[in-house]
C-alpha positions as CSV (number, residue, x, y, z in Angstrom):
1,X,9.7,66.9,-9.2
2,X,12.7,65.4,-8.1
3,X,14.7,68.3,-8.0
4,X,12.3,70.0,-6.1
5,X,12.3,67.1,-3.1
6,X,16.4,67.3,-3.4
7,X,16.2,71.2,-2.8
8,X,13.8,71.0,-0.1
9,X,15.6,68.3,2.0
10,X,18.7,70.4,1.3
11,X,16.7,73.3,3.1
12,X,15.0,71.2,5.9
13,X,18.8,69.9,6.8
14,X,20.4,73.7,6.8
15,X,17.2,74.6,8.7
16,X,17.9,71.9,11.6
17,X,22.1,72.7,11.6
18,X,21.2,76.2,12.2
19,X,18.4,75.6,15.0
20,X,21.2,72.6,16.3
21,X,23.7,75.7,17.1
22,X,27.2,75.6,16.3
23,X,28.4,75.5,19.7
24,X,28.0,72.4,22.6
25,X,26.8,73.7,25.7
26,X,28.6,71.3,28.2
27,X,30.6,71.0,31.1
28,X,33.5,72.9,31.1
29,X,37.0,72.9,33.0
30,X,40.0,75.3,33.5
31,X,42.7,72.7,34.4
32,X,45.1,72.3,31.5
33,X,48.5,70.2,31.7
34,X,50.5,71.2,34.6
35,X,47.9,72.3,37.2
36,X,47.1,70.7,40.2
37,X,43.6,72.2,40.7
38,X,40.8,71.6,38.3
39,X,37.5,74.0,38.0
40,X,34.3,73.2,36.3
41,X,31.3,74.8,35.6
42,X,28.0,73.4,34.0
43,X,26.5,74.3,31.7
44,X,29.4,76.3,29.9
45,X,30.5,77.4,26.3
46,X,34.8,77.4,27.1
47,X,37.4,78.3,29.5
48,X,38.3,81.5,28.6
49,X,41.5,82.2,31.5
50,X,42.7,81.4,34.7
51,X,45.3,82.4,36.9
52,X,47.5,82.7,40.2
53,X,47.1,85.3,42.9
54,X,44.2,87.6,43.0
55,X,42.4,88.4,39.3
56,X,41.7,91.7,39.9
57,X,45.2,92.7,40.2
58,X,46.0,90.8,36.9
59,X,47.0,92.3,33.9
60,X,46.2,89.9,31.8
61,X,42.5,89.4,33.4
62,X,42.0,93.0,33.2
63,X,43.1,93.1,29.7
64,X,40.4,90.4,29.3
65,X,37.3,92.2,30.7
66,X,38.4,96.2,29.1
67,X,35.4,95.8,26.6
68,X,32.7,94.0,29.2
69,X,30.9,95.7,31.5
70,X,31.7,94.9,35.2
71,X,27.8,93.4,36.8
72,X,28.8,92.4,39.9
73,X,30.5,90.9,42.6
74,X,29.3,87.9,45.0
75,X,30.5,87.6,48.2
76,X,28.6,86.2,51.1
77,X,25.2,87.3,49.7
78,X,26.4,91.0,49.0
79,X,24.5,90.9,45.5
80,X,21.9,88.6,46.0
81,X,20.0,90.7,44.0
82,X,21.6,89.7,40.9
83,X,23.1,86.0,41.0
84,X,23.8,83.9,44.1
85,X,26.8,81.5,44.9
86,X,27.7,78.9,47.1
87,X,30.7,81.5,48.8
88,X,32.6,79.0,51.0
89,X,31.7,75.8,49.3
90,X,33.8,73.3,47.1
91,X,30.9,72.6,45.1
92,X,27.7,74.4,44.5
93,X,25.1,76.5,42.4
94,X,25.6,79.8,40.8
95,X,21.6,81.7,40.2
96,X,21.4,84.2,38.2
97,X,18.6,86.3,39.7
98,X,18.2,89.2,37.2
99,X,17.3,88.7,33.7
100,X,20.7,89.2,32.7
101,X,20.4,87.1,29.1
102,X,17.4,89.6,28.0
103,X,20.3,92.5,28.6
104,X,23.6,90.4,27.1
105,X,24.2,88.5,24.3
106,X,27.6,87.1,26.4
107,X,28.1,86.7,30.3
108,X,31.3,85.9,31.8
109,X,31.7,84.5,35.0
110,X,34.7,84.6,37.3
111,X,35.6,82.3,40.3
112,X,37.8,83.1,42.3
113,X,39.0,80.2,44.8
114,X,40.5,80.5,48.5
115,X,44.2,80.1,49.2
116,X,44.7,76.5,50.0
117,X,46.7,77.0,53.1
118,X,50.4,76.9,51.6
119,X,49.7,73.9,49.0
120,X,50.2,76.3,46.1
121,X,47.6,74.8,44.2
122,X,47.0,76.4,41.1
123,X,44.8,78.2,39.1
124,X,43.7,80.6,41.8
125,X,40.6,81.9,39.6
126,X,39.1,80.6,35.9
127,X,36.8,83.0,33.9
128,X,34.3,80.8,32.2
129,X,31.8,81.6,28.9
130,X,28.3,80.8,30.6
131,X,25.8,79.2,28.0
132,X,23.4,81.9,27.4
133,X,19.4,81.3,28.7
134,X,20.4,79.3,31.6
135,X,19.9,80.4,35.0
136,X,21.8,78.0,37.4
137,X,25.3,76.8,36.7
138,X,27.0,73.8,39.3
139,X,30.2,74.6,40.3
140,X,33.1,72.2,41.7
141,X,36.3,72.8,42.6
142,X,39.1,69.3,42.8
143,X,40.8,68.7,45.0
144,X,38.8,70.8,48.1
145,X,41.9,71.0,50.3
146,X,42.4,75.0,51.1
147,X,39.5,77.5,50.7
148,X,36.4,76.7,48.8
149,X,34.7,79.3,46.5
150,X,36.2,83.3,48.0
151,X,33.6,85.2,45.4
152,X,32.5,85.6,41.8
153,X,31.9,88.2,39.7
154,X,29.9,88.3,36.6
155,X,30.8,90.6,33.1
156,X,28.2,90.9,30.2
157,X,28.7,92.2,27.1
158,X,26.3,92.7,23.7
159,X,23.0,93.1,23.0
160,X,21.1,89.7,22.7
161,X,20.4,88.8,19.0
162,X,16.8,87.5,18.3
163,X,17.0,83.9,16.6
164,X,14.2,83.2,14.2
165,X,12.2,80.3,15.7
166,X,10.9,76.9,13.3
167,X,7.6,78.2,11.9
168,X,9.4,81.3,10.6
169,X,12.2,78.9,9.0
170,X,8.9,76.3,7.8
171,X,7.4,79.6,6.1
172,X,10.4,80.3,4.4
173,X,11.1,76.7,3.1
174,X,6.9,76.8,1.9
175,X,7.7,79.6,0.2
176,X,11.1,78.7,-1.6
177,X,8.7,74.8,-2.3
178,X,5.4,77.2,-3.9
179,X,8.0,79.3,-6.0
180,X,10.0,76.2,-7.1
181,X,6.7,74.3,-8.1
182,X,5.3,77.7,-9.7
183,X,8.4,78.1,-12.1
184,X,8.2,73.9,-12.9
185,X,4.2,74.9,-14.3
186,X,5.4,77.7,-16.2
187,X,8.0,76.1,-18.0
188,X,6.0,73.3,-18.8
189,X,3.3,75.1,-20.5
């Protein structure tokens, strides 16, 4: 009987880790050693790039998004339709309007900030890993001298994978429990 209670604690803890997920959904920045601008956006999964100039002339960036497919672009309430920003602002909300997370297992997000009126402050624009099932994401950008948000664009890619939910993971561990206790009775008889 003991062994039975150790194997199904063992299964009720790899159960929780896997419904825990292995990645922290948190507030992210793009502002590594050397920058003097900082970018944030919460809830996100990492920082995936940021740059100078303007992204889409960047090789790099458009290395980057070659395998994602392009969703849209935000600028002043031209794709309202889809996701909304706070074009203009310092700090703010990003909607998604769509059900983008039924269509994509991964959405990317790209801000791209004004120029900050000669202070070369730097990164220009961060592309940031959105947390998946979220709809609204807050924005800031530090320090708010020069232009606030110019426009984002978002980038999906994959099909969203189904995740098994607790009662199918409680089944399971029944069912390992009743074929664990059946073999114990029929080695004791």
């Amino acid at each position: 009987m003991r062994h039975i209670a150790q194997s199904l604690a063992a299964l009720f803890a790899l159960s929780f880790a896997a419904l825990a997920g292995a990645v922290p959904i948190t507030s992210q920045q793009c502002a590594p050693s050397g920058d003097t601008r900082t970018i944030t956006i919460d809830p996100g999964l990492a920082c995936v790039a940021k740059g100078s100039g303007n992204n889409e002339n960047n090789a790099a960036f458009q290395a980057l998004v070659a395998d994602w497919t392009f969703l849209g672009k935000e600028e002043s309430g031209a794709n309202a339709s889809l996701f909304d920003a706070s074009i203009g602002q310092s700090s703010g909300v990003l909607t998604l309007n769509a059900p983008l997370w039924s269509q994509f297992e991964e959405i990317l997000v790209v801000l791209k900030v004004g120029a900050a009126n000669g202070l070369n402050l730097d990164p220009d624009w961060v592309v940031f890993s959105l947390a998946s099932d979220n709809t609204q994401y807050a924005f800031s950008v530090n320090p708010t001298k020069g232009g606030g948000l110019s426009h984002a664009s978002l980038y999906g890619r994959g099909s969203p994978t189904s995740v098994p939910e607790p009662g199918t993971l409680a089944l399971l561990g029944v069912g390992v429990l009743g074929a664990a206790a059946f073999r114990r009775r029929r080695l004791t008889r």
